[in-house]
C-alpha positions in Angstrom: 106.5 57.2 151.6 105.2 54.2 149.3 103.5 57.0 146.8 107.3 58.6 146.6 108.8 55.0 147.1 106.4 54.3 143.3 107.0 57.5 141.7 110.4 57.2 141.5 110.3 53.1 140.5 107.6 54.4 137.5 110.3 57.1 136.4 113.2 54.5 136.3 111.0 52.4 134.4 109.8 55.0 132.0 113.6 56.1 132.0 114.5 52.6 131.3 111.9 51.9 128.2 112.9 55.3 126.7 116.3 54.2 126.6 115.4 51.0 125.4 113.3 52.3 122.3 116.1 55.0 121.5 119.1 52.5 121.3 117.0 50.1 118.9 116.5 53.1 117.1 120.1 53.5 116.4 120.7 50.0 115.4 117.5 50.0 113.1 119.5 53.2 111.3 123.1 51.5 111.3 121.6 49.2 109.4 120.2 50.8 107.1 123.3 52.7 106.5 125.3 49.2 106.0 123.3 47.7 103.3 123.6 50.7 101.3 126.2 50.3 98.4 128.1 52.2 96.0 127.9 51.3 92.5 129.0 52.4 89.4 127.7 52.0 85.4 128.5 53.0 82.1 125.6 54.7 80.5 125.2 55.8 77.1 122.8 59.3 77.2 120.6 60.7 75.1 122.2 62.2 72.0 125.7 58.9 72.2 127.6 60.2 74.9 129.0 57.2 77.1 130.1 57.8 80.7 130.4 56.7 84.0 127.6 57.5 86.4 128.2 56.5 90.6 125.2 56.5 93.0 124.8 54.9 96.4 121.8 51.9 96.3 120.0 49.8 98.6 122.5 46.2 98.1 119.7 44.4 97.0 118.5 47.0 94.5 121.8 46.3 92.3 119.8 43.8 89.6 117.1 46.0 89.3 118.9 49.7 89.1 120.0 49.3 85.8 116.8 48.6 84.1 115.3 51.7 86.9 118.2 54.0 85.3 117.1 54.3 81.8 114.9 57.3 81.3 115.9 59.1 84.7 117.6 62.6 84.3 121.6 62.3 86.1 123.8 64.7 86.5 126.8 65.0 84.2 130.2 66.5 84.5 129.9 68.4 81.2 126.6 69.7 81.5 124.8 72.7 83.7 121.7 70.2 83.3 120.7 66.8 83.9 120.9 64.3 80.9 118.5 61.5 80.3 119.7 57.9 80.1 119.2 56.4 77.3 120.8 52.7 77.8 122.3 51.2 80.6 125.8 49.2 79.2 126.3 47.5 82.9 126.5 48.5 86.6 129.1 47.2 89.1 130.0 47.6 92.7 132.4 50.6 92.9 135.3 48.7 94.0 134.7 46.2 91.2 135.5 46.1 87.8 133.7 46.4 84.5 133.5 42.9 82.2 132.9 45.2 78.8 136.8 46.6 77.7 134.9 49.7 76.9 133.8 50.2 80.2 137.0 49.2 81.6 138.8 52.2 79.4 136.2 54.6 80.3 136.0 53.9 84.1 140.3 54.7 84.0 139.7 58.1 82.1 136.7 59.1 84.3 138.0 61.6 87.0 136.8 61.3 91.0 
């Protein structure tokens, strides 16, 4: 009677744990999830063409992406093939707005 009496106190325990482990689990992922961002920045490419390119960053990556961004190959609207960055003009929250009026203008004729 005591060996059933353990067995089942050692299961709710293990039962317990497991549970334990796969709720922190889920918080650990939420918050990964909430500190990621969506930005936006005006690039110039390789070859003059200026346009808006949107990607979803860690938030405290936002000082450092735009100096990451120049050289990478993105993904343009007019182009079958990824374009190379030459300059980064500025990066901004998605919801923000751009400083440069250049930006501004080309942010209001960029489609979504």
């Amino acid at each position: 009677m005591m060996k059933l009496l353990f067995k089942h106190y050692l299961a709710l325990n293990l039962l317990s744990v497991s549970l334990l482990f796969i709720s922190v689990d889920s918080v650990a992922k939420a918050t990964d999830k909430a500190s990621k961002i969506k930005v936006k920045c005006h690039v110039e490419l390789v070859g003059g063409s200026d346009i808006i390119h949107f990607g979803i960053i860690q938030a405290k990556g936002l000082v450092k992406y735009s100096t990451w961004l120049v050289g990478k190959k993105i993904a343009t609207g007019f182009s079958k093939q990824k374009q190379q960055v030459h300059q980064v003009k500025e990066c901004v929250k998605s919801n923000d707005d751009f400083s440069n009026a250049l930006s501004k203008k080309l942010d209001e004729n960029t489609a979504r």
